[in-house]
C-alpha positions in Angstrom: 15.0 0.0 7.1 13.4 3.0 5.7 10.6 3.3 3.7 9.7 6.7 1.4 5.9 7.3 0.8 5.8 10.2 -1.4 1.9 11.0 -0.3 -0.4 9.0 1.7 -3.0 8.6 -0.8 -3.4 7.7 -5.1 -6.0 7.8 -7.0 -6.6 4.5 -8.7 -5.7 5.1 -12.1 -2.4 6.7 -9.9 -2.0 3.4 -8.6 -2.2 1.5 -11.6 0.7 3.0 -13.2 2.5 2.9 -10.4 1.7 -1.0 -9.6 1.3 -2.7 -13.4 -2.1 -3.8 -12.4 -5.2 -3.8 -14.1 -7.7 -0.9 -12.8 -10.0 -3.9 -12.5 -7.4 -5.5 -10.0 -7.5 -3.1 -8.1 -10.9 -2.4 -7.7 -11.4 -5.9 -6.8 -8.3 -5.8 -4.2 -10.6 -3.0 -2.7 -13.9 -4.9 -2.8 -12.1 -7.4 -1.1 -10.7 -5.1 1.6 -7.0 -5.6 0.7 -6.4 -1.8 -0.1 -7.9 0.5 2.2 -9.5 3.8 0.7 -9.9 7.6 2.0 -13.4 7.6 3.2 -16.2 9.7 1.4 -19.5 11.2 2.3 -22.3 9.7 0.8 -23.2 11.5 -2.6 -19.5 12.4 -3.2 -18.0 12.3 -6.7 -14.4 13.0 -5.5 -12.1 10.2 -6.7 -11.1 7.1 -4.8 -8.1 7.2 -2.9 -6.0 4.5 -1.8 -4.1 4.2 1.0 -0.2 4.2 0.4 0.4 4.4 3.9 -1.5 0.6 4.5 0.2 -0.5 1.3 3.8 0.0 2.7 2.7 -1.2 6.0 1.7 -4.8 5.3 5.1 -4.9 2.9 6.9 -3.8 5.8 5.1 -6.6 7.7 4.9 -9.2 5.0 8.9 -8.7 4.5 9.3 -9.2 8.4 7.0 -12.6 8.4 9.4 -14.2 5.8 12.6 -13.3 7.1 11.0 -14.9 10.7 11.1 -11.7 12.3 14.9 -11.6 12.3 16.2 -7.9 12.0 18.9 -7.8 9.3 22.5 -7.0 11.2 24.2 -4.1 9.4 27.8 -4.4 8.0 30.2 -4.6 11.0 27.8 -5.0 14.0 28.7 -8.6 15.6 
């Protein structure tokens, strides 16, 4: 398996196109901790960036956890 991440952060309005989510969502997804975010120091007014990196990594891992930890056999290997 291979996974693409185009960058390793998004904004959040970047993320909410890209997901179909609410911007509310996602805040709340990263109140809750769920989605990881670029740190900032204190006083910044940068914009919030999300992790894409920690996104693909828990699919990766979520995808593994259902299919038991079983790696897929590719067409011809025994």
């Amino acid at each position: 398996m291979q996974i693409n991440i185009d960058t390793p952060y998004v904004t959040i309005s970047e993320l909410v196109r890209r997901s179909g989510q609410s911007d509310s969502a996602i805040r709340n997804e990263i109140e809750l901790g769920h989605f990881l975010t670029r740190p900032k120091q204190p006083g910044s007014k940068s914009a919030v960036l999300v992790n894409m990196v920690h996104l693909a990594i828990e699919a990766a891992e979520q995808a593994e956890r259902v299919r038991g930890g079983k790696p897929k056999s590719k067409a011809g290997e025994a």
